[in-house]
BATIZA-935075 format. One line per field, with one value per residue: residue in one letter; residue number from 1; chain; y, z, x of N, C-alpha, C in turn. Coordinates in steps of 0.001 Angstrom, whole numbers, padded with zeros to 6 digits, always signed. Each point is the difference from the previous one (the first is absolute). Layout:
% BATIZA-935075
r: [a, ...]
k: [NUM, ...]
c: [A, ...]
n.py: [Y, ...]
n.pz: [Z, ...]
n.px: [X, ...]
ca.py: [Y, ...]
ca.pz: [Z, ...]
ca.px: [X, ...]
c.py: [Y, ...]
c.pz: [Z, ...]
c.px: [X, ...]
This chain:
% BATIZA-935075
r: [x, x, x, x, x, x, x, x, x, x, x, x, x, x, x, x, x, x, x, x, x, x, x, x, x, x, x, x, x, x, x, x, x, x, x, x, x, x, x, x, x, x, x, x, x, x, x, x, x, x, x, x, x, x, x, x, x, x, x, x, x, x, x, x, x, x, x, x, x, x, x, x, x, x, x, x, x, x, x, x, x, x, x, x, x, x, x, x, x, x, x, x, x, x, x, x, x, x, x, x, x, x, x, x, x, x, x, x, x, x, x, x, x, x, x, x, x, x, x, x, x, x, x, x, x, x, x, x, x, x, x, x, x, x, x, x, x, x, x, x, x, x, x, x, x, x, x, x, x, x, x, x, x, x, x, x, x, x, x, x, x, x, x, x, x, x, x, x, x, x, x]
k: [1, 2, 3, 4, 5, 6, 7, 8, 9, 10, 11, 12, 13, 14, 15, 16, 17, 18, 19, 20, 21, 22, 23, 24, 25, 26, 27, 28, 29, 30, 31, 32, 33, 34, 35, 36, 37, 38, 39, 40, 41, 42, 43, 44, 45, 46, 47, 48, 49, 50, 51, 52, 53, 54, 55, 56, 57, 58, 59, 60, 61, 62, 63, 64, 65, 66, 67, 68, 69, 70, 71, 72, 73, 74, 75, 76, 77, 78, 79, 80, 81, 82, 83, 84, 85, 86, 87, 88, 89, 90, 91, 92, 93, 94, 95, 96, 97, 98, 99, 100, 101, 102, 103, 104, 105, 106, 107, 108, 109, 110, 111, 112, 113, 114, 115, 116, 117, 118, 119, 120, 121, 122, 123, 124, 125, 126, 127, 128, 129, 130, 131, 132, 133, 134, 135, 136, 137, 138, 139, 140, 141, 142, 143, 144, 145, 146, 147, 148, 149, 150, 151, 152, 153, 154, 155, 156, 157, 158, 159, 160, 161, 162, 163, 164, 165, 166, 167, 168, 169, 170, 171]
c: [A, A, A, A, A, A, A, A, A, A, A, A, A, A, A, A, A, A, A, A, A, A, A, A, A, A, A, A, A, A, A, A, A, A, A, A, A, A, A, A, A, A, A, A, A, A, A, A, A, A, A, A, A, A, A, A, A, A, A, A, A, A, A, A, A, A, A, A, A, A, A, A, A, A, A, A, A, A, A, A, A, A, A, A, A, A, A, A, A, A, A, A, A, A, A, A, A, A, A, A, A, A, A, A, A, A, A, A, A, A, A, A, A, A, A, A, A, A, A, A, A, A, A, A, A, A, A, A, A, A, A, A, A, A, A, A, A, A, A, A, A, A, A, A, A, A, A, A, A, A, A, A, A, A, A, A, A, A, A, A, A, A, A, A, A, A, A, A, A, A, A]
n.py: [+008145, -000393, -001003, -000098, -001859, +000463, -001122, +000861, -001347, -000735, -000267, -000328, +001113, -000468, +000765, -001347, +000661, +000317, -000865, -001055, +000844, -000168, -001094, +000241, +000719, -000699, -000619, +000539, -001223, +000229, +000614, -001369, -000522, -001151, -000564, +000044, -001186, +000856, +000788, +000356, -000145, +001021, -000576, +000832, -001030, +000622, -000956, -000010, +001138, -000890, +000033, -000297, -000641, +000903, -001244, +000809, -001520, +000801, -001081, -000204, +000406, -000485, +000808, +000898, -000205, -000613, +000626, +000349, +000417, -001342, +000856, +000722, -001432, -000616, +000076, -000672, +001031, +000642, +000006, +001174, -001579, +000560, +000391, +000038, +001350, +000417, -000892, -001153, +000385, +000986, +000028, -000988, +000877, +001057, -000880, -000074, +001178, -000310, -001234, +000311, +001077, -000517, -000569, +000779, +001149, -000514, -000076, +000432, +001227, +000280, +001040, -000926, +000728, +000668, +000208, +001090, +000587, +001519, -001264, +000403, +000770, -000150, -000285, -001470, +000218, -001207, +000384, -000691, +000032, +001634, -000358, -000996, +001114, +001130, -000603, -000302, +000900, +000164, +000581, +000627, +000852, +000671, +000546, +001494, -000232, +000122, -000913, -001310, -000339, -000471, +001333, +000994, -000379, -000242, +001238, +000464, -000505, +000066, +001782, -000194, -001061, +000573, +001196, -000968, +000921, +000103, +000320, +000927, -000679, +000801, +001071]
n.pz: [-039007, +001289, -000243, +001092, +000768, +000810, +000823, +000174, +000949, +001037, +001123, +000480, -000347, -001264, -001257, -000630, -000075, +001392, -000273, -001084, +000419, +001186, -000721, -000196, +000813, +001232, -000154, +001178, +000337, +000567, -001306, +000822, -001239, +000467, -000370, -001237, +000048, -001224, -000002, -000431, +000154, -000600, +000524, -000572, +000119, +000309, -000526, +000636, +000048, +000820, -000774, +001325, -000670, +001173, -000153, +001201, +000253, +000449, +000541, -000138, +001456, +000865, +000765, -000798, +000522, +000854, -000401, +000162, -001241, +000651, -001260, +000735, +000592, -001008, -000272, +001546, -000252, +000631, +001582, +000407, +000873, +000426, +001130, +000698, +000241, -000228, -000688, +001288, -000319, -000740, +000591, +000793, -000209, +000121, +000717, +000341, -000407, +000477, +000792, -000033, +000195, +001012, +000445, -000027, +000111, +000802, -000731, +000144, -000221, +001070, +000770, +001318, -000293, +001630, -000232, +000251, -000287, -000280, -000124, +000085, +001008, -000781, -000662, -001405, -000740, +000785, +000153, +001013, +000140, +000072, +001025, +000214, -000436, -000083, +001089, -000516, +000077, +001689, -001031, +000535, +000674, +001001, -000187, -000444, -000500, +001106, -000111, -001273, +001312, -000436, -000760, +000161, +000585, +000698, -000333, +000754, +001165, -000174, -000657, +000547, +000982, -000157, +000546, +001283, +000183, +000578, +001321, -000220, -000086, +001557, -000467]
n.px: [+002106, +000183, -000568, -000499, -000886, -000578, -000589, -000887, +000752, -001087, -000089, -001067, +000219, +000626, -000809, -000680, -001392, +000481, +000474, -001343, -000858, +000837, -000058, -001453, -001150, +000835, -001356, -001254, -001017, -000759, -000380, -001019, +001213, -000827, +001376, -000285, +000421, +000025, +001459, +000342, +001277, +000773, +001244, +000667, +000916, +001106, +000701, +001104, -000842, -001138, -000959, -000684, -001149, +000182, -001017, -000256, +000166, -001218, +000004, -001490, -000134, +000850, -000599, +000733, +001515, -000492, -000392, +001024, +000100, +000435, -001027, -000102, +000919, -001000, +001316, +000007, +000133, -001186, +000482, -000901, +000698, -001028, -000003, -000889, +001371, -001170, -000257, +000084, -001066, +000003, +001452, -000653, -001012, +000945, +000924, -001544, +000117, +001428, -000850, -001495, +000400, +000825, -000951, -000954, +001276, +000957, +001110, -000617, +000787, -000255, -000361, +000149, -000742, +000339, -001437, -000405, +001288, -000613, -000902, +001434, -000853, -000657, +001516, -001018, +000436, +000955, +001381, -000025, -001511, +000072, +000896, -000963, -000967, +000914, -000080, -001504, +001108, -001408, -000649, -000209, -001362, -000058, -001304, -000489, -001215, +000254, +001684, -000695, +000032, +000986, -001187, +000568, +000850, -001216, -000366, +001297, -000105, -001987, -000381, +001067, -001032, -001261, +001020, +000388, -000009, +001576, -000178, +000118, +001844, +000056, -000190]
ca.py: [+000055, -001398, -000096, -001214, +000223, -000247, -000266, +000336, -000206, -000453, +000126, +001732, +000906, +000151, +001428, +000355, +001125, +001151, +000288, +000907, +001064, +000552, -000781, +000158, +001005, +000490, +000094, -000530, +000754, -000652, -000593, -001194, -000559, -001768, -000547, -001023, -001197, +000502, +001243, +000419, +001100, -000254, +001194, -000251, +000372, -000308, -001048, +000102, +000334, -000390, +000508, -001133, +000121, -001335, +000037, -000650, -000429, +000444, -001187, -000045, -000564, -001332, -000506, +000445, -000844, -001592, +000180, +000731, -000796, +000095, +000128, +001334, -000335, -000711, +000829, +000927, -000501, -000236, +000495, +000786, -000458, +000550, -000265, +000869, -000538, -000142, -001466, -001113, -001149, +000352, -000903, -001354, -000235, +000062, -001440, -001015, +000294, +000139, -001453, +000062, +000940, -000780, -001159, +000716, +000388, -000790, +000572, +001681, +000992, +000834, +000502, +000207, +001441, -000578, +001441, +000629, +000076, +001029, -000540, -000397, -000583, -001125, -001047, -001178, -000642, +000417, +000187, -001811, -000457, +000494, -000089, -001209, -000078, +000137, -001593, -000948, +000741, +001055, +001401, +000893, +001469, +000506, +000612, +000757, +000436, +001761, +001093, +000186, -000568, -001141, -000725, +000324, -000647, -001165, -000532, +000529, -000759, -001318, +000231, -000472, -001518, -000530, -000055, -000778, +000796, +000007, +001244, +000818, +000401, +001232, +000727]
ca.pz: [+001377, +000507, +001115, +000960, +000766, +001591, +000649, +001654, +000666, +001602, +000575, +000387, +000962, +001063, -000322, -001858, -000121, +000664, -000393, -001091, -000168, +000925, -000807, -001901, +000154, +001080, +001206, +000910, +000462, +001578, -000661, -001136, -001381, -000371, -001996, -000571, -001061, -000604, +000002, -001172, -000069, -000153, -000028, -000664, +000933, -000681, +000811, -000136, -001337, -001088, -000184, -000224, +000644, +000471, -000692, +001246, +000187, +001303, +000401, +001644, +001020, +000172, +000229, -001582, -000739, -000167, -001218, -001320, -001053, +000025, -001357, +000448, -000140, -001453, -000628, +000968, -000093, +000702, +000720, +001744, +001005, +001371, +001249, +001418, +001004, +001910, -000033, -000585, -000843, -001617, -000458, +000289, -001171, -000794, -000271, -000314, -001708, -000427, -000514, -001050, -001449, -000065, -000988, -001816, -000574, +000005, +001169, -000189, +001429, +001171, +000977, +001161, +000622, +001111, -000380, +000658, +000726, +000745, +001470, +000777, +001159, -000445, -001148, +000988, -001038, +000311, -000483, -000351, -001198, -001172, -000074, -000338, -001462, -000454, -000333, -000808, -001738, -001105, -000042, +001554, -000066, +000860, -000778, +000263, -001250, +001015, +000280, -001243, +000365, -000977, -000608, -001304, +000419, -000449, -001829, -000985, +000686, -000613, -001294, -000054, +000027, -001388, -001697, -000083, +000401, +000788, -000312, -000200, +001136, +000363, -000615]
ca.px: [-000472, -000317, -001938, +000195, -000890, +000198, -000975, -000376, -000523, +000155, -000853, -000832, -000170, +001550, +001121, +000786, -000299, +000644, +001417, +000048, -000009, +001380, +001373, +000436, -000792, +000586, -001278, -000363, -001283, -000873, -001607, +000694, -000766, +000465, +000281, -001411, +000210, +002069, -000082, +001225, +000609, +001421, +001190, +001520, +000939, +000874, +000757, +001063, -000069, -000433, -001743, -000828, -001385, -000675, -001590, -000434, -001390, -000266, -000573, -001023, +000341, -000113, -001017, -000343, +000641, -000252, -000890, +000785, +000086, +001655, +000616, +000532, +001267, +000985, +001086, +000425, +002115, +000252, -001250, +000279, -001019, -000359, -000652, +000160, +000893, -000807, -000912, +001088, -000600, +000172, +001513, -000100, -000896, +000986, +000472, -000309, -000305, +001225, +000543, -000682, +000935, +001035, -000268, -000214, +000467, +001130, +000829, +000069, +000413, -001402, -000209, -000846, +000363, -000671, +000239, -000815, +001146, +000043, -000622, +000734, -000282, -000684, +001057, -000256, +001123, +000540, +000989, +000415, -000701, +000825, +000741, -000336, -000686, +001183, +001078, -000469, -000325, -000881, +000185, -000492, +000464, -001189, -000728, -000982, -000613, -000285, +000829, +000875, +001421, +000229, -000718, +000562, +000540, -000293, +000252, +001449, +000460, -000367, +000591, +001040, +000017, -000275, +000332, +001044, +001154, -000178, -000504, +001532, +000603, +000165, +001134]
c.py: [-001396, +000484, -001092, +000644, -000338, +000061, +000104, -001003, +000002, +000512, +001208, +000942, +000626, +000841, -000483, +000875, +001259, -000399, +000345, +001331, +000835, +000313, +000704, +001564, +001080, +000739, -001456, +000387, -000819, -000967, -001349, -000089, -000867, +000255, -001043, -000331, +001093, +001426, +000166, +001936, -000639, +001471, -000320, +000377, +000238, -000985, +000130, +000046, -000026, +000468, -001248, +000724, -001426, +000351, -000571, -000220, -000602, -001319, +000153, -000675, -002000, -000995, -000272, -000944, -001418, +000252, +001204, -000787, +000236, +000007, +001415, -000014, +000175, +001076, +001170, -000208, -000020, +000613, +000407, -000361, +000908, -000392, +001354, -000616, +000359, -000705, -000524, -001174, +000107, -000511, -001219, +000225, +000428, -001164, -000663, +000316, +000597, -001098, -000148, +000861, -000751, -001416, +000759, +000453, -000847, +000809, +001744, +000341, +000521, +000147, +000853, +001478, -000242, +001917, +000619, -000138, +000767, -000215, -000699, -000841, -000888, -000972, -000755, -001434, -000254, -000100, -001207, -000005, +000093, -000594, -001618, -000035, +000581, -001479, -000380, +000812, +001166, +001728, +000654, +001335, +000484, +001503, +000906, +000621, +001460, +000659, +000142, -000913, -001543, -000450, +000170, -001263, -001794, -000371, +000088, -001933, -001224, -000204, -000209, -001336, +000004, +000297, -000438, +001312, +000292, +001946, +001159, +000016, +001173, +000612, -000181]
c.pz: [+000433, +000601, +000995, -000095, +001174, +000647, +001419, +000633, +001408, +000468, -000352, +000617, +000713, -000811, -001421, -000905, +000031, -000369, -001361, +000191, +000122, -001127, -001508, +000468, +000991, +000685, +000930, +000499, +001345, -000179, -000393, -000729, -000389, -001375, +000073, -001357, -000105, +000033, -000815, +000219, -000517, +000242, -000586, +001056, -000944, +001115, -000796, -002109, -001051, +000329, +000282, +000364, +000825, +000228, +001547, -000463, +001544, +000090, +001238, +000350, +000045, +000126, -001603, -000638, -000265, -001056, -000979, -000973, -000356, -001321, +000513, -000055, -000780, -000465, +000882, +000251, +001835, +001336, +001404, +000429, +001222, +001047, +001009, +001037, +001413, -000005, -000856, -000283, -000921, -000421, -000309, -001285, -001563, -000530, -000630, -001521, -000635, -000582, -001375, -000940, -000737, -001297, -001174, +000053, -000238, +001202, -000828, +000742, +000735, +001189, +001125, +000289, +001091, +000223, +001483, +001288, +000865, +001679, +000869, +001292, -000564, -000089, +001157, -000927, +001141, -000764, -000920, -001359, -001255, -000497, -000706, -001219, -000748, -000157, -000652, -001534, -000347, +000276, +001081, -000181, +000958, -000773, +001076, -001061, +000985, -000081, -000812, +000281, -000575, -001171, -002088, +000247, -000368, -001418, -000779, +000162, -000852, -001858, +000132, -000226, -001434, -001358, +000155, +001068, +001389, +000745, +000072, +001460, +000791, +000203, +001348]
c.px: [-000430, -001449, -000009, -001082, +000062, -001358, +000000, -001036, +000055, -001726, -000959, +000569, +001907, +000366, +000473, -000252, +000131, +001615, +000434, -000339, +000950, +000794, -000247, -000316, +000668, -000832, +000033, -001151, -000177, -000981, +000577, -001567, -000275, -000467, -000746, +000734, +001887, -000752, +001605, +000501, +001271, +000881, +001136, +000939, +001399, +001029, +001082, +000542, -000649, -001659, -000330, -001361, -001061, -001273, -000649, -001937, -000159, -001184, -000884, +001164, -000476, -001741, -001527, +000749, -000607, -001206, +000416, +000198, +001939, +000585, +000674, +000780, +000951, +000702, +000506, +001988, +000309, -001188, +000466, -001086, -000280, +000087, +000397, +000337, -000962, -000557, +000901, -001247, -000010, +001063, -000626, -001001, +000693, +000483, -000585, -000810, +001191, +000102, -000963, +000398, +001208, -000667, -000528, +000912, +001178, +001328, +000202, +000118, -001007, +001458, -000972, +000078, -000941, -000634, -000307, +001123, -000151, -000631, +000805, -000160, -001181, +000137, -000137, +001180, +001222, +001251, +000532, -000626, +000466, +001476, -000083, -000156, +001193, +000900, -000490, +000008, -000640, +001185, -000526, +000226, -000843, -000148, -000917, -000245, -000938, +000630, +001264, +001748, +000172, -000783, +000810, +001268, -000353, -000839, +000642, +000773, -000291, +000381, +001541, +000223, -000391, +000739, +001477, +001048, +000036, +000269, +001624, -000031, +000070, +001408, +001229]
């Protein structure tokens, strides 16, 4: 069996929490929980044949971060950066601890999941953006950890980068 680890970071408050839950538990609550320092779950997915288990460590939010102890890091294969797509300040705060993950860890795979999709008439992200951050390489997925839409998806997506594969063609 393969083990990844995978680190949940981004801002306060945009849903890394609630997507682990979605994702290993296939719950959802209303109630928020601010995480204090890691929180650890894992799920086995099977990928294109194969058992992987991936080990989600659930990271405070950003504002926790500048005094997190960035050993959390160490031996991450890889990470689901956050942000909320109704506050487009969280992207811009996203970025800017994509670039600090980026120097401890090196070039490991992450993808932006932009969550909290289901707020449609909210969606303050505009199109372009996305379409920008895709040119520059990153992975992209818009996400509702409410309503469960792209979230099994974008850890099938990022466990693919990391274990090198790319995902089965449609029939």
């Amino acid at each position: 069996m393969i083990q990844k680890k995978i680190c949940m970071v981004g801002p306060v408050a945009v849903g890394k929490t609630s997507l682990v839950a979605r994702f290993v538990h296939s719950l959802f609550s209303e109630k928020y929980l601010s995480t204090v320092g890691v929180k650890i779950d894992k799920k086995t997915l099977v990928l294109d044949g194969r058992n992987v288990t991936l080990l989600l460590w659930d990271l405070a939010g950003d504002d926790d971060f500048l005094r997190l102890n960035l050993t959390y890091l160490r031996g991450s294969a890889g990470y689901l950066l956050v942000a909320d797509g109704a506050r487009l300040a969280t992207l811009h705060r996203a970025m800017e601890i994509q670039e600090r993950v980026a120097r401890k860890l090196g070039p490991v795979p992450f993808l932006l999941a932009l969550n909290k999709a289901d707020l449609a008439a909210q969606w303050a992200i505009e199109p372009g953006t996305e379409e920008s951050l895709q040119a520059k390489g990153w992975m992209l997925r818009r996400t509702s950890a409410k309503d469960g839409s792209g979230v099994e998806g974008a850890f099938a997506e990022l466990a693919r980068a990391i274990l090198g594969t790319d995902p089965p063609s449609p029939p």
